[in-house]
py3Dmol code that shows the C-alpha trace and the ligand (Angstrom):
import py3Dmol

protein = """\
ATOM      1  CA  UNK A   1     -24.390  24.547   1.741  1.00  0.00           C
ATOM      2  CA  UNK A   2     -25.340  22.783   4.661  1.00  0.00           C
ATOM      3  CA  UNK A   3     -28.054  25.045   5.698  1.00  0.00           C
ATOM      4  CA  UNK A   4     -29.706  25.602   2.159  1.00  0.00           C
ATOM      5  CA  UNK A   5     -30.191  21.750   2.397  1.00  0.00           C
ATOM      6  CA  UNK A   6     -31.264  21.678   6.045  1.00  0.00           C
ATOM      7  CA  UNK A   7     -34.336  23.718   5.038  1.00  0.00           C
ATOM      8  CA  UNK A   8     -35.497  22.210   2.346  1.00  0.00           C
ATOM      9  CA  UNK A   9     -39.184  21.627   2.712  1.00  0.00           C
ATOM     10  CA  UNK A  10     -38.049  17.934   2.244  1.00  0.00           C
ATOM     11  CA  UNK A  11     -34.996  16.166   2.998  1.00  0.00           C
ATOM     12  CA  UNK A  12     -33.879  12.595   1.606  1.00  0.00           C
ATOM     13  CA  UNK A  13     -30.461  11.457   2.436  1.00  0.00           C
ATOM     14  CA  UNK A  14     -29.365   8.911   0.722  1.00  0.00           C
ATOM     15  CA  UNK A  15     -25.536   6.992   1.595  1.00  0.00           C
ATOM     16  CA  UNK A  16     -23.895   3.884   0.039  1.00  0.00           C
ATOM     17  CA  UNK A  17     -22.743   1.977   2.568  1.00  0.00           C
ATOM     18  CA  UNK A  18     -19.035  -0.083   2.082  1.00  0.00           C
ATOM     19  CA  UNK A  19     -16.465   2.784   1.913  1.00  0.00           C
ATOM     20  CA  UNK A  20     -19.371   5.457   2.964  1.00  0.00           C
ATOM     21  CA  UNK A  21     -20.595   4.361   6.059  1.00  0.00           C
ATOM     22  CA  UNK A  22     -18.011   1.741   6.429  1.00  0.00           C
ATOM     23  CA  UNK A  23     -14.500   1.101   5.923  1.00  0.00           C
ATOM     24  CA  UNK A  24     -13.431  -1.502   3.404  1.00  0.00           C
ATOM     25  CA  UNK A  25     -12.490  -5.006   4.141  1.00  0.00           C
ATOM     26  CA  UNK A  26     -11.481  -8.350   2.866  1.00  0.00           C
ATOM     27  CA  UNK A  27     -13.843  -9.425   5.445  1.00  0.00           C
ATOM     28  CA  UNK A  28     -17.231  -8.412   3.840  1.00  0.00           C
ATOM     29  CA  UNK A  29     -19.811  -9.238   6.343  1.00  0.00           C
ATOM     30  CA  UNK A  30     -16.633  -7.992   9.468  1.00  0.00           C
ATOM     31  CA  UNK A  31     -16.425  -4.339   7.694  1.00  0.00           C
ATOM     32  CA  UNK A  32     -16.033  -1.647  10.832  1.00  0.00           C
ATOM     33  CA  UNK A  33     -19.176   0.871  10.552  1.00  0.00           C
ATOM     34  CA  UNK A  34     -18.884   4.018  11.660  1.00  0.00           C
ATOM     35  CA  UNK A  35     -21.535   3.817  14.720  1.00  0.00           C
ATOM     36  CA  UNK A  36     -21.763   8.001  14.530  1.00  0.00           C
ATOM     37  CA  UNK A  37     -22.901   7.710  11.126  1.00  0.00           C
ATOM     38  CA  UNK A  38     -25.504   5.131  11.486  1.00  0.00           C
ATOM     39  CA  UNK A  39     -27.060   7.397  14.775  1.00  0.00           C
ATOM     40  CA  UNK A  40     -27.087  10.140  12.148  1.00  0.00           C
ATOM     41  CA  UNK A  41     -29.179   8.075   9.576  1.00  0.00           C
ATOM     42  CA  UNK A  42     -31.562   6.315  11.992  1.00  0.00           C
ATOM     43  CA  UNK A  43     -31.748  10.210  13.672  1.00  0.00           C
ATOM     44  CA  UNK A  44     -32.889  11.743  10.416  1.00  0.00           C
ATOM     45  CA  UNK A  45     -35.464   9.373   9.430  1.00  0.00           C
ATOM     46  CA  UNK A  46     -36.959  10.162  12.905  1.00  0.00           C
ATOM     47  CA  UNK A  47     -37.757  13.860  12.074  1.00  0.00           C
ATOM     48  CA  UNK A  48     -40.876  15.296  10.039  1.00  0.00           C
ATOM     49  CA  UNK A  49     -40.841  15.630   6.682  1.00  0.00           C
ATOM     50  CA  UNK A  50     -37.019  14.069   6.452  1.00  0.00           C
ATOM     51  CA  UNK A  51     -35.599  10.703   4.743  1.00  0.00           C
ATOM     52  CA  UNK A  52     -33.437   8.599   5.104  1.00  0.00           C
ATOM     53  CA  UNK A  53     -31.796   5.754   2.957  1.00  0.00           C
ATOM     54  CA  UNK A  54     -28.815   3.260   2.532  1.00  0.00           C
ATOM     55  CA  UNK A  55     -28.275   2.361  -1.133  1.00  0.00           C
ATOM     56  CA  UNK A  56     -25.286  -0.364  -1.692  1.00  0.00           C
ATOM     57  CA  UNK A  57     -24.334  -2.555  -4.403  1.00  0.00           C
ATOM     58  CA  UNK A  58     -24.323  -5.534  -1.974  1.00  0.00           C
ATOM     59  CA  UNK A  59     -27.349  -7.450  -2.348  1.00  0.00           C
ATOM     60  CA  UNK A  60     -30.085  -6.801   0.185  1.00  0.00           C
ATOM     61  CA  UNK A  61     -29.735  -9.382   2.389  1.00  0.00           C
ATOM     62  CA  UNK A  62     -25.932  -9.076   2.326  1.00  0.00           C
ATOM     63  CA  UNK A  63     -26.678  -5.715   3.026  1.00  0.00           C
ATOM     64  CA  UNK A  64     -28.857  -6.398   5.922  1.00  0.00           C
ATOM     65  CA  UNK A  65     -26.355  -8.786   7.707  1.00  0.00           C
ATOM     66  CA  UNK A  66     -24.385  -5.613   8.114  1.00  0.00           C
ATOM     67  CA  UNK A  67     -26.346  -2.174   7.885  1.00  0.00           C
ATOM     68  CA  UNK A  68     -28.037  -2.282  11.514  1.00  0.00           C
ATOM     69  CA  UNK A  69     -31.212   0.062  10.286  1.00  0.00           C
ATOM     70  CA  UNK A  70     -34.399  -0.672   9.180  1.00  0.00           C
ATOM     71  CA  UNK A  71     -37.607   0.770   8.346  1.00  0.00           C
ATOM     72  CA  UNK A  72     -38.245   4.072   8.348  1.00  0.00           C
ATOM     73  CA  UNK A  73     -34.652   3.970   7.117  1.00  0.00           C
ATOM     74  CA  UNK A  74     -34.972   2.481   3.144  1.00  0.00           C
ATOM     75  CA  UNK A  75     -32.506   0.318   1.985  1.00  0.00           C
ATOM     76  CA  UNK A  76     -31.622  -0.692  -1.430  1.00  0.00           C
ATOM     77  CA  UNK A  77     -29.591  -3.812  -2.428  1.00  0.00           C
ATOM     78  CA  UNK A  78     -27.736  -4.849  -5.683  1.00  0.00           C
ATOM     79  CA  UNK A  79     -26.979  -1.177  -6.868  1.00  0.00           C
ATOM     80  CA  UNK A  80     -30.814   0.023  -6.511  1.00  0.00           C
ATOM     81  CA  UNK A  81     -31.854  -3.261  -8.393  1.00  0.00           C
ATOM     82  CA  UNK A  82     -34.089  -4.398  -5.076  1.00  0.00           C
ATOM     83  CA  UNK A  83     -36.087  -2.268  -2.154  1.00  0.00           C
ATOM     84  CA  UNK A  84     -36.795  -3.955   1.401  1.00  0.00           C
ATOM     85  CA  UNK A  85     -40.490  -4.301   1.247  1.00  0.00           C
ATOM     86  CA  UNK A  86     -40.550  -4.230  -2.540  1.00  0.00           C
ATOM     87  CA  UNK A  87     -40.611  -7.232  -5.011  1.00  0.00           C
ATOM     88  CA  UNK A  88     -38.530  -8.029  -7.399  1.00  0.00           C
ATOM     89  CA  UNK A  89     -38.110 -10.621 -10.247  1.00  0.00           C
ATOM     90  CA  UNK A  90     -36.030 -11.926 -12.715  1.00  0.00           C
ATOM     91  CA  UNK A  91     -37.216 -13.487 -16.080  1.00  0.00           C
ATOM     92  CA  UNK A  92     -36.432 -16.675 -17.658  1.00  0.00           C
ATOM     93  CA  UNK A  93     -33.558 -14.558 -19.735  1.00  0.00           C
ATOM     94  CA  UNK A  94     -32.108 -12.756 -17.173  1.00  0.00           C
ATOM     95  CA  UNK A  95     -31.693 -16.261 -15.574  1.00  0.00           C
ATOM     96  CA  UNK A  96     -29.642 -17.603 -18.117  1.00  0.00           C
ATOM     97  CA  UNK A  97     -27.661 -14.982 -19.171  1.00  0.00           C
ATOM     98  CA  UNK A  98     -26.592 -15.556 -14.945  1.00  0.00           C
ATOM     99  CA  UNK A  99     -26.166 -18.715 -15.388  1.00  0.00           C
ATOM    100  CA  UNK A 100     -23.788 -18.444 -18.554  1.00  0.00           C
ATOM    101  CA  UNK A 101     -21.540 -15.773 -16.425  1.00  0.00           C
ATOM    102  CA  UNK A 102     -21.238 -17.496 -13.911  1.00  0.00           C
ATOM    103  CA  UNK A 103     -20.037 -20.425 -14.706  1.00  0.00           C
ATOM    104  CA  UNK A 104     -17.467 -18.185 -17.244  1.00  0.00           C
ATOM    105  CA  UNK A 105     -16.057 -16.141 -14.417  1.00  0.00           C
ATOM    106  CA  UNK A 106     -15.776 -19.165 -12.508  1.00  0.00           C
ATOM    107  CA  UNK A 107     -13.406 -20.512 -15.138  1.00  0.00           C
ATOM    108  CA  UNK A 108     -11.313 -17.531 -14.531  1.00  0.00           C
ATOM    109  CA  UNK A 109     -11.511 -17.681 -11.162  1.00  0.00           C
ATOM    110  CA  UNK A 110     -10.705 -21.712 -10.818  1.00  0.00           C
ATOM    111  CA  UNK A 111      -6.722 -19.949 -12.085  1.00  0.00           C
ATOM    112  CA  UNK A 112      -6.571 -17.445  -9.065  1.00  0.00           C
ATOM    113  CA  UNK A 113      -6.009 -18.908  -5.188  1.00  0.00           C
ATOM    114  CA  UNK A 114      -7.503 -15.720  -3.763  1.00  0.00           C
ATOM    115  CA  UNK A 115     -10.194 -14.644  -6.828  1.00  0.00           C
ATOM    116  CA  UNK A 116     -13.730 -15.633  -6.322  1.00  0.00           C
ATOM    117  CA  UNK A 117     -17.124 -14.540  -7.978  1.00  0.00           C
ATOM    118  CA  UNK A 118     -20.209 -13.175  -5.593  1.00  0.00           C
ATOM    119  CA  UNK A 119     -23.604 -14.379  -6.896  1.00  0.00           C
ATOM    120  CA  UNK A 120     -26.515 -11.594  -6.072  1.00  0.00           C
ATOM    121  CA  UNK A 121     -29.945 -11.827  -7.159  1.00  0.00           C
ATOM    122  CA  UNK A 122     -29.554  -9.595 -10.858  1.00  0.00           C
ATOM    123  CA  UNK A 123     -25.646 -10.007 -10.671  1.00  0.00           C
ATOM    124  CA  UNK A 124     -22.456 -12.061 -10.812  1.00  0.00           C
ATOM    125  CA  UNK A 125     -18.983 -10.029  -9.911  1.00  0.00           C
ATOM    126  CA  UNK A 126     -15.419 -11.498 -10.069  1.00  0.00           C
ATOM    127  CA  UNK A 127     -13.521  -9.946  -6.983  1.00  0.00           C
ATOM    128  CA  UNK A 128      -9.506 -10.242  -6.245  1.00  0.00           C
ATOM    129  CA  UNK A 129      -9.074  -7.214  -4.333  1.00  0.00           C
ATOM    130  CA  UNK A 130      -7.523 -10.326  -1.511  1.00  0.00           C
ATOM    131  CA  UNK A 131      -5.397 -11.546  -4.498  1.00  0.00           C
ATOM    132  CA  UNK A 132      -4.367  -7.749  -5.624  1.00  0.00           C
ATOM    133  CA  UNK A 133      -2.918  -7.286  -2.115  1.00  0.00           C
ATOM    134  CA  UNK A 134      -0.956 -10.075  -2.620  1.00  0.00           C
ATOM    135  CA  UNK A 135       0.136  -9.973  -6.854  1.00  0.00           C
ATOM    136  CA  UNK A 136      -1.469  -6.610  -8.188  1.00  0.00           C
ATOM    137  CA  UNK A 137      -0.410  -7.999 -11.695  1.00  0.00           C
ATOM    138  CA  UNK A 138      -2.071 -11.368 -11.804  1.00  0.00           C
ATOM    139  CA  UNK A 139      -5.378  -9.330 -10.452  1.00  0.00           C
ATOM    140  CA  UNK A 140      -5.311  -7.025 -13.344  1.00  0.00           C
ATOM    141  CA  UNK A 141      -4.972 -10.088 -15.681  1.00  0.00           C
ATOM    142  CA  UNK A 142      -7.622 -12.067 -13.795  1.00  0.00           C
ATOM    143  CA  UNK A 143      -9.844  -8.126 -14.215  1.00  0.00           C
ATOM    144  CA  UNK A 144      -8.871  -8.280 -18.181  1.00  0.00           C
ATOM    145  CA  UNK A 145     -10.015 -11.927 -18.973  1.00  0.00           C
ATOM    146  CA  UNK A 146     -13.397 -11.323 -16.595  1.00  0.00           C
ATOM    147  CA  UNK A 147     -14.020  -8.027 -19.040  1.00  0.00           C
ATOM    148  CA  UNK A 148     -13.870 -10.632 -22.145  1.00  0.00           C
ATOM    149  CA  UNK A 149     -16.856 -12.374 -21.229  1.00  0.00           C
ATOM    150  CA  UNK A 150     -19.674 -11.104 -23.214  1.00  0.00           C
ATOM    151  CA  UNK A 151     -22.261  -9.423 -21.591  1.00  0.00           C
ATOM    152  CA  UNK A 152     -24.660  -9.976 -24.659  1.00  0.00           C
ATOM    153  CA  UNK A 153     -28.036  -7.867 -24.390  1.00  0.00           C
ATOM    154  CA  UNK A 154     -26.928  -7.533 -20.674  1.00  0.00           C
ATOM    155  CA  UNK A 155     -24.822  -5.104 -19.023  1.00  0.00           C
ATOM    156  CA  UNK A 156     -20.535  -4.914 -17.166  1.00  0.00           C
ATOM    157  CA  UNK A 157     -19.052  -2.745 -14.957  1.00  0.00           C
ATOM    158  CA  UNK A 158     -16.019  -2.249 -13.365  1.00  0.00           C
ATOM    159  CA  UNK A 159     -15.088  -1.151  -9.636  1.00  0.00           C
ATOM    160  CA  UNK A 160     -12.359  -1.239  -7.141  1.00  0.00           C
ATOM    161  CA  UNK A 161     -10.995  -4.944  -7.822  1.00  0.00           C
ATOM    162  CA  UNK A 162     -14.181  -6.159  -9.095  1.00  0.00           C
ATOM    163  CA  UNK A 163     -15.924  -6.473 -13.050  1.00  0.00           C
ATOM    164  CA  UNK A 164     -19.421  -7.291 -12.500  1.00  0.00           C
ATOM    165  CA  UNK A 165     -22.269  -8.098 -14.948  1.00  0.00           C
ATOM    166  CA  UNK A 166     -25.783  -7.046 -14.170  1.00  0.00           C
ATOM    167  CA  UNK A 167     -28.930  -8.445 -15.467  1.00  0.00           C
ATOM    168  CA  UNK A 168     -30.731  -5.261 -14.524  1.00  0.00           C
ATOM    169  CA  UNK A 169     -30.901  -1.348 -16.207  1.00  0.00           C
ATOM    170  CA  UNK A 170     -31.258  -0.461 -12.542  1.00  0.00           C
ATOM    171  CA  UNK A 171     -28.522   1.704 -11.186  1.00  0.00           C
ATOM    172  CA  UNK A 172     -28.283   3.833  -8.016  1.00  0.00           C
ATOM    173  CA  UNK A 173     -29.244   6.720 -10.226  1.00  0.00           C
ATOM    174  CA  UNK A 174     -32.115   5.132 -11.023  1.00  0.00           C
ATOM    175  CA  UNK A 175     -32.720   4.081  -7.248  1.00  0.00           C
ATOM    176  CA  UNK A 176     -32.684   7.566  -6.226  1.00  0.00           C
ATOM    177  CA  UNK A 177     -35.055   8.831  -9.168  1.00  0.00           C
ATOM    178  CA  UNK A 178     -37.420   6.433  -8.118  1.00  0.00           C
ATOM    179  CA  UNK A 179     -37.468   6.680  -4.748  1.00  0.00           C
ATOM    180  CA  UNK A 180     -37.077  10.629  -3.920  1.00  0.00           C
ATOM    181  CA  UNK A 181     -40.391  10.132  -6.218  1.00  0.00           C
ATOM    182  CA  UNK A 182     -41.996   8.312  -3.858  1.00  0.00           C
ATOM    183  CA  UNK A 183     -41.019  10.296  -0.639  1.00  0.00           C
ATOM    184  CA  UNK A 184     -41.765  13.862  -2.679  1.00  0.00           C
ATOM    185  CA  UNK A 185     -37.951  14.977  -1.675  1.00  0.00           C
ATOM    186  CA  UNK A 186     -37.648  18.861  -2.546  1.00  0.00           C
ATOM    187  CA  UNK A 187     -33.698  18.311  -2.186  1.00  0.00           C
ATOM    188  CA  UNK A 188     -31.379  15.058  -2.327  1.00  0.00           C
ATOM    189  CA  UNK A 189     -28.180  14.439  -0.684  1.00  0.00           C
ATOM    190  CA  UNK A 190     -26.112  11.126  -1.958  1.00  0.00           C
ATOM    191  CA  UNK A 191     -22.869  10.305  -0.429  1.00  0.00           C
ATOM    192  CA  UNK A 192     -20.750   7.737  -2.204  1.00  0.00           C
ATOM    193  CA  UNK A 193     -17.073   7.063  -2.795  1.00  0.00           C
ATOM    194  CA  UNK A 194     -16.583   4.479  -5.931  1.00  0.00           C
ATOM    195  CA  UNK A 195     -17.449   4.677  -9.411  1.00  0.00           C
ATOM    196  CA  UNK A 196     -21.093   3.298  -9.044  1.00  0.00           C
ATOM    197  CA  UNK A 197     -21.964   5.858  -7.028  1.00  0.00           C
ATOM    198  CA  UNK A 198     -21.140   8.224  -9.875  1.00  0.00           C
ATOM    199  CA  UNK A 199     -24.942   7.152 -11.059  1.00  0.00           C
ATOM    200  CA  UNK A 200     -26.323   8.384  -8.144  1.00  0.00           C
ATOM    201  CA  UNK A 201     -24.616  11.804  -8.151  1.00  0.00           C
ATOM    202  CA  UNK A 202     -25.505  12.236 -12.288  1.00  0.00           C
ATOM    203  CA  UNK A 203     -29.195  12.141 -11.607  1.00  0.00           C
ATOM    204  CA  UNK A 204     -29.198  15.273  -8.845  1.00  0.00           C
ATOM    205  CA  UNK A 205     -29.861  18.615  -9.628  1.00  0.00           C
ATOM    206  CA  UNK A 206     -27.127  20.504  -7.425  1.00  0.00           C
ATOM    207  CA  UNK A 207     -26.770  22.375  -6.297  1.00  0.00           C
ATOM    208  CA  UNK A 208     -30.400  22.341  -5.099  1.00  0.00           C
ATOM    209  CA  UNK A 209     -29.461  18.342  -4.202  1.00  0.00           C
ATOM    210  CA  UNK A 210     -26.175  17.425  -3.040  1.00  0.00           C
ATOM    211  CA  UNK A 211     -23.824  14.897  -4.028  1.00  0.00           C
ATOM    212  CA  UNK A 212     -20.636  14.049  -1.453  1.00  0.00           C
ATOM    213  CA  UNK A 213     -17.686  11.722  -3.111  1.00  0.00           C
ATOM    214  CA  UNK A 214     -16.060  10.009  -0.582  1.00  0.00           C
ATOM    215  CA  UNK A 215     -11.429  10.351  -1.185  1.00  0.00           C
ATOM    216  CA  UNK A 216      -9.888  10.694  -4.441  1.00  0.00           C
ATOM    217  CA  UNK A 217     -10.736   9.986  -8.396  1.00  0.00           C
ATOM    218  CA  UNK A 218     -13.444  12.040 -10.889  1.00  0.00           C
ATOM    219  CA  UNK A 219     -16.847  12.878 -10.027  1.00  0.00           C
ATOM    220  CA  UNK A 220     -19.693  14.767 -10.670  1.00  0.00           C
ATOM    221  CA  UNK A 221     -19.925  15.420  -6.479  1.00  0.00           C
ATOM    222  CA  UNK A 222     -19.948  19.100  -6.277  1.00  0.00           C
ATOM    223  CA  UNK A 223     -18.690  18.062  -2.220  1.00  0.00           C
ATOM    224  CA  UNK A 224     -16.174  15.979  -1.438  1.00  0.00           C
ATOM    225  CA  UNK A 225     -14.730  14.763   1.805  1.00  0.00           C
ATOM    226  CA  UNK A 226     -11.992  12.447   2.732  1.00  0.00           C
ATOM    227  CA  UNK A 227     -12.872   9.095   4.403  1.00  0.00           C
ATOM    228  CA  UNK A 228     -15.937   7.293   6.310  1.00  0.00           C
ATOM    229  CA  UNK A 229     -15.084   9.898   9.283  1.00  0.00           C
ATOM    230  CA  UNK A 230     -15.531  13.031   7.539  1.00  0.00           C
ATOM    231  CA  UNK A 231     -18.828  11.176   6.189  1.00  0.00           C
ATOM    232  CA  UNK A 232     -20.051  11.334  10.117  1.00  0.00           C
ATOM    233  CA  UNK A 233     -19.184  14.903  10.563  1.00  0.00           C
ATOM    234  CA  UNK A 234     -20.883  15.783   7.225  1.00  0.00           C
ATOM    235  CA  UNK A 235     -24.035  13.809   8.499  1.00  0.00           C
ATOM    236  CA  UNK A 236     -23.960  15.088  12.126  1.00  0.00           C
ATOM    237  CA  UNK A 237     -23.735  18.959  10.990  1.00  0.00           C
ATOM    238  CA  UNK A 238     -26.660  18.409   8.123  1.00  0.00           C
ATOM    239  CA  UNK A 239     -28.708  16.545  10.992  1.00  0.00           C
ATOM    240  CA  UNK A 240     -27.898  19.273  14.125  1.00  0.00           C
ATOM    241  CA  UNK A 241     -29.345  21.931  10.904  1.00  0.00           C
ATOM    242  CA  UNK A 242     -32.437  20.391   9.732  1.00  0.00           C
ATOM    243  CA  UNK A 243     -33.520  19.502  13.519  1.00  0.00           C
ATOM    244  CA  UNK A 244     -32.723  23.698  14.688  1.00  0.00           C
ATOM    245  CA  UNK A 245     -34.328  24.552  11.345  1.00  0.00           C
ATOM    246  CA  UNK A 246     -37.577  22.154  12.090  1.00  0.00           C
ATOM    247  CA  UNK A 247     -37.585  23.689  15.864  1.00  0.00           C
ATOM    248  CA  UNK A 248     -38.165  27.013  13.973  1.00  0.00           C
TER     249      UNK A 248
END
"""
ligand_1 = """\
1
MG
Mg -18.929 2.191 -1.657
"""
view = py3Dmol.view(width=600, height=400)
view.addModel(protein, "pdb")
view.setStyle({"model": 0}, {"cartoon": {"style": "trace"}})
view.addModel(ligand_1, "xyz")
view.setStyle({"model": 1}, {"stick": {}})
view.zoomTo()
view.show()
């Protein structure tokens, strides 16, 4: 598997980052990164003819506070709804339809010490994975009323202790359809582990691309591996191929 991607004519790796490249944290800008992983990236989008990407549903410069790579490494923000280096804008609607969200799941919020909502630029997400830790049941109450609010011509989603409503059709699958576009990829690898990342992995063509889920639950990943350390191994195996198969 590894070596069928390895020499590909070209390579675009693509990883979400919290729970990928990172372990998970109630401290969201203090989240441990896997330093073997991010030597693996910054490695790859050294060679010829390779790619290399970090595509989160933090917002970009959330994302940036914490990912240490930059350009040639691509990084996408807000679930592939912004690019570093590209523009991006939102319209008087998608404004207010923010607006009216946020000040709902604030409501909500206002009833729950440890719940809080995250503004990013084309989303607002209530989070209690803190107050989960601490009463699972009052989180999954607090997750229930935040899925009440109505979305309108908009869009929600749920992941691990968060519901989140996006002002944007832009998904990671729709990141990565984009952007392997724009680089001319001849294969994809995506490595996620939660639910969003399940857009990514529907839009690859595997097994000439790759998808890797990240520990347990359904996906379309024909790979999957068990936490952030097994993600270095992956990436430092796929990177020691592709450079022997580019020496050749
Ligand atoms: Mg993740």
């Amino acid at each position: 598997m590894i070596d069928k991607l390895a020499s590909t004519p070209r390579l675009f790796v693509v990883s979400d980052f919290d729970g990928t490249l990172a372990e998970h944290s109630t401290d969201i800008y203090g989240v441990p990164v896997n330093q073997d992983s991010i030597a693996a990236l910054s490695a790859f989008a050294k060679l010829p003819d390779t790619f290399a990407a970090a595509l989160s549903g933090r917002h970009l410069e959330g994302l940036k506070r914490v990912f240490p790579l930059r350009a040639p490494v691509m990084l996408g923000g807000s679930h592939g709804a912004e690019t570093e280096g590209e523009d991006s804008a939102l319209t008087e609607d998608m404004k207010a339809f923010l607006d009216r969200v946020d000040d709902e799941l604030n409501t909500i919020a206002a009833d729950y010490e440890e719940a809080f909502v995250e503004q990013k630029p084309f989303h607002r997400g209530l989070h209690v994975k803190a107050l989960s830790e601490r009463d699972p049941q009052a989180a999954e109450e607090a997750l229930a009323r935040g899925l009440e609010v109505d979305p309108g011509d908009y869009f929600v989603s749920t992941g691990k202790n968060l519901v989140e409503f996006s002002a944007t059709t832009a998904n990671k699958g729709t990141w990565i359809e984009t952007h392997r576009t724009t680089v001319d990829a001849t294969a994809v690898v995506f490595l996620g582990d939660d639910v969003t990342d399940e857009d990514g992995f529907a839009v690859l063509n595997q097994p000439t691309d790759l998808g890797v889920k990240v520990g347990d639950g359904d996906t379309a990943a024909h790979l999957r591996v068990r936490d952030i350390d097994e993600v270095a191994t992956f990436l430092q195996a796929l990177l020691k191929a592709r450079q022997e198969f580019l020496a050749n």
